[in-house]
Backbone as numpy.savetxt, mean C-alpha at the origin, in Angstrom:
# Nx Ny Nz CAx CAy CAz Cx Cy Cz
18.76 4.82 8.41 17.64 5.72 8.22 16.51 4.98 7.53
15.17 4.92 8.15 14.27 4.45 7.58 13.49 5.57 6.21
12.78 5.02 5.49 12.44 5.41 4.54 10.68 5.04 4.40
10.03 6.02 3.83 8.38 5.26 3.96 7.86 5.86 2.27
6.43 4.68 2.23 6.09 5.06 1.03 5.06 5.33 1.28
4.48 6.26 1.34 3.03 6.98 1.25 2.18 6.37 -0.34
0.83 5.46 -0.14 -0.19 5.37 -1.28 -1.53 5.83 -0.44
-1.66 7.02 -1.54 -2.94 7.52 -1.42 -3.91 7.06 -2.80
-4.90 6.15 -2.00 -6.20 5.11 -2.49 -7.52 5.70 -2.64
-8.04 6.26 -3.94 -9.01 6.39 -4.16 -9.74 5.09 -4.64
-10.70 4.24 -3.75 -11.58 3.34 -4.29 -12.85 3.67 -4.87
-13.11 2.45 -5.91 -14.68 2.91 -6.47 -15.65 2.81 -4.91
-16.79 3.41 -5.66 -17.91 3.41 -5.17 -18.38 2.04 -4.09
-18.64 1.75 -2.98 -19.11 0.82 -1.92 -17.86 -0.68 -2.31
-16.02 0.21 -2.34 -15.72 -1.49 -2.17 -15.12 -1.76 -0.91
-14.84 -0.49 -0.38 -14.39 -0.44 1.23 -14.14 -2.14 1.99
-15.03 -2.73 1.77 -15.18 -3.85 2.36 -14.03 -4.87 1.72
-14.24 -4.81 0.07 -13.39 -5.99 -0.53 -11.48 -5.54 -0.19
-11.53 -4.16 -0.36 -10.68 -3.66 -0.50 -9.92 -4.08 1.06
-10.46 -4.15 2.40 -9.67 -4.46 2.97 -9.70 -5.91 3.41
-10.13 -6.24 3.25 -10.31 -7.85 2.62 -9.08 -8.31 2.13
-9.12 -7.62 0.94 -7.24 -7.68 0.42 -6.52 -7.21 0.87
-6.50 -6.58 1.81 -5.37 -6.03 2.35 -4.58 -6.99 3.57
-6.17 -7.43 4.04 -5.43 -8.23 4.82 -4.50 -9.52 5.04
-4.48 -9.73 3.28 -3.78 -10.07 2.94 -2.56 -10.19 2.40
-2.69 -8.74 2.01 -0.96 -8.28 1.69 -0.37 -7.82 2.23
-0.77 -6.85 3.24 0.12 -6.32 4.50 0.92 -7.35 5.03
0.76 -8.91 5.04 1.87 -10.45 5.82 2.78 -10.03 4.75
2.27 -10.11 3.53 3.18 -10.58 2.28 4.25 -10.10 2.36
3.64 -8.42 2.36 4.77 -6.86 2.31 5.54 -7.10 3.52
5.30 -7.71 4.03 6.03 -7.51 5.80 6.94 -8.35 4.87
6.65 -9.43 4.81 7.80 -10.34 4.14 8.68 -10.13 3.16
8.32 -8.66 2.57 10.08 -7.92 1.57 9.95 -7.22 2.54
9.73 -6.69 3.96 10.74 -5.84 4.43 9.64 -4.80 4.88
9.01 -4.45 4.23 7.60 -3.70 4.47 6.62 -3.47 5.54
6.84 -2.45 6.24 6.29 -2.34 7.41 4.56 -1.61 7.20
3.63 -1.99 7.52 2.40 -0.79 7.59 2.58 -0.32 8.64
3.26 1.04 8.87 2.76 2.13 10.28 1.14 2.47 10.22
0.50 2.77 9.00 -0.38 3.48 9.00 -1.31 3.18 8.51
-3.15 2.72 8.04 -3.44 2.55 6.97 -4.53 3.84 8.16
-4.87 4.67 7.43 -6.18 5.66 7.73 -7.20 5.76 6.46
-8.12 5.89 7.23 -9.28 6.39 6.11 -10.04 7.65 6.54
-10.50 8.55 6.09 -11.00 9.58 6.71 -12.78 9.04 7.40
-12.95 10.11 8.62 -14.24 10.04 9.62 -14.97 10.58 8.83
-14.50 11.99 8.61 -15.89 13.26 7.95 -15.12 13.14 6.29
-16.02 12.82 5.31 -15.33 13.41 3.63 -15.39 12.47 3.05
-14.94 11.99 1.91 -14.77 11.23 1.10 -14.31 9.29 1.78
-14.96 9.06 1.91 -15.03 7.94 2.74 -13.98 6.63 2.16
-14.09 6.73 0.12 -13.27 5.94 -0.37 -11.56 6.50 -0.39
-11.47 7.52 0.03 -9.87 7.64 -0.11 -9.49 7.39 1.29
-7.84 6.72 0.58 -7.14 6.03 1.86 -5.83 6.74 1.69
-5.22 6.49 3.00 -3.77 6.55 3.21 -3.22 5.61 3.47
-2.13 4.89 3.34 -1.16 3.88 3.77 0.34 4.36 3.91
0.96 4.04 4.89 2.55 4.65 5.27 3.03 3.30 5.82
3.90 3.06 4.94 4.38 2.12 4.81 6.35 2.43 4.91
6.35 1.10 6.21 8.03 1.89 6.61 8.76 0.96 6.14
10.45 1.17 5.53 11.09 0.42 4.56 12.47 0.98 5.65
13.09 -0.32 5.54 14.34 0.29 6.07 15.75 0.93 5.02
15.06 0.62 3.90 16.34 1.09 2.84 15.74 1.61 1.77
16.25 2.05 0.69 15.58 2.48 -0.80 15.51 1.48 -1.60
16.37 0.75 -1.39 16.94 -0.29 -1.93 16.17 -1.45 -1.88
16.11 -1.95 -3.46 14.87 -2.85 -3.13 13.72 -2.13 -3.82
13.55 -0.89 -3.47 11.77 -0.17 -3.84 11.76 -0.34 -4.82
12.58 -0.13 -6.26 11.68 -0.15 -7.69 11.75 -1.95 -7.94
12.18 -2.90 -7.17 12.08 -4.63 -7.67 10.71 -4.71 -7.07
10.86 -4.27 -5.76 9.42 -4.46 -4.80 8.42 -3.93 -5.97
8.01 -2.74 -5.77 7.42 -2.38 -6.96 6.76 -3.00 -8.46
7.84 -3.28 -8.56 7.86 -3.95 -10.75 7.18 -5.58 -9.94
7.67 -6.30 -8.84 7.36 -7.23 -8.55 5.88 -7.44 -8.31
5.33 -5.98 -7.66 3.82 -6.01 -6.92 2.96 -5.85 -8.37
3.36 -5.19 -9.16 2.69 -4.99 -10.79 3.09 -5.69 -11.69
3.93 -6.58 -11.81 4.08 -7.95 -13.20 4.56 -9.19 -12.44
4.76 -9.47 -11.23 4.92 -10.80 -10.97 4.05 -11.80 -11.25
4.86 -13.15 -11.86 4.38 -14.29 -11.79 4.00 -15.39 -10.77
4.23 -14.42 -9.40 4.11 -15.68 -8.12 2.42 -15.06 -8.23
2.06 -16.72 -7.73 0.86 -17.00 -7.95 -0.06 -16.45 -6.76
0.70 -16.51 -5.43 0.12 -16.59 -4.20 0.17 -14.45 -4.30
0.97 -13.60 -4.90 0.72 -12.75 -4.75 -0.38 -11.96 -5.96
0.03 -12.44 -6.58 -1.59 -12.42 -8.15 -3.01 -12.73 -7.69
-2.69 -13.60 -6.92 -4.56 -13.89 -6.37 -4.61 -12.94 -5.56
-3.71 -12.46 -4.54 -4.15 -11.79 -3.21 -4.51 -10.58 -4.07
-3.99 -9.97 -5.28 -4.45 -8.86 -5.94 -5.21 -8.85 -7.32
-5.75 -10.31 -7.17 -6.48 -10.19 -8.16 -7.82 -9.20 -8.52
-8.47 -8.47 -6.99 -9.57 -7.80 -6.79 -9.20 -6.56 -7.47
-8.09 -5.87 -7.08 -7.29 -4.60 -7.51 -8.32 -4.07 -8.46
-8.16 -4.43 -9.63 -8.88 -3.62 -10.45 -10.33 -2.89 -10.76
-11.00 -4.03 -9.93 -12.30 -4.07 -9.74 -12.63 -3.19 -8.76
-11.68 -2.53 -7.87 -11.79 -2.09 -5.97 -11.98 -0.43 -6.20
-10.04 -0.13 -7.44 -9.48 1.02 -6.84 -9.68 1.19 -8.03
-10.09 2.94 -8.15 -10.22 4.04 -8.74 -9.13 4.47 -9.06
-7.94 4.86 -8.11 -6.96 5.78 -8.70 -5.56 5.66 -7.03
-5.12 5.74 -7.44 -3.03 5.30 -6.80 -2.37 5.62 -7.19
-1.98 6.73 -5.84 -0.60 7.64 -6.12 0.40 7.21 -4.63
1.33 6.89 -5.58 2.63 6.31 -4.50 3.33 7.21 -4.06
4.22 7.82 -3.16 5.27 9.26 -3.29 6.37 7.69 -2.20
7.23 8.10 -2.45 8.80 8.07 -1.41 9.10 9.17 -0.72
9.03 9.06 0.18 9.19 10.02 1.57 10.69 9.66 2.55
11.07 10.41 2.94 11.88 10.16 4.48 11.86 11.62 5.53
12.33 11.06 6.63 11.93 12.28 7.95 12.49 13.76 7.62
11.80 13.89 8.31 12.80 15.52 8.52 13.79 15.79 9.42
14.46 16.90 9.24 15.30 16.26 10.21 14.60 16.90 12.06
13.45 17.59 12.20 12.80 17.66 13.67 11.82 16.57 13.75
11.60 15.36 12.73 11.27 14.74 13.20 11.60 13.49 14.13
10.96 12.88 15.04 11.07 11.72 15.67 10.30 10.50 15.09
């Protein structure tokens, strides 16, 4: 059974640009623990800086190292790719999700 993590991304004001900038850099990384992006959306009509990301995991297992790893690691190559972070995003809320059972 797969498992997904929903982050909903409020960015500051005009960083749209940097913000996926970095991303396109961490989405390889994340692939590389296991981390799938199904989804990244941003809305057409509304608030232009909030995002969605759905992100597919094949286990639970793993999520709070992944995690503690993406917020205090010492690897260097993943510290730069998020060095912008602070400067970008406003506000990040993570949830853990899995299907229902009518879903496909």
């Amino acid at each position: 059974m797969s498992y997904f993590i929903q982050t909903d991304v409020t960015l500051k004001w005009h960083e749209n640009a940097g913000y996926s900038e970095m991303l396109e850099r961490f989405v390889p990384y994340m692939a590389n623990k296991g981390w799938t992006l199904r989804y990244g959306l941003q809305p057409v009509i509304g608030d232009l800086r909030e995002l969605t990301h759905l992100w597919e995991i094949p286990t639970m297992d793993g999520v709070t190292s992944v995690l503690e790893e993406i917020t205090s690691s010492p690897d260097s190559e993943l510290q730069e790719i998020l060095s912008p972070m602070k400067a970008l995003v406003h506000n990040e809320r993570i949830r853990l999700l899995r299907r229902t059972s009518y879903s496909r």
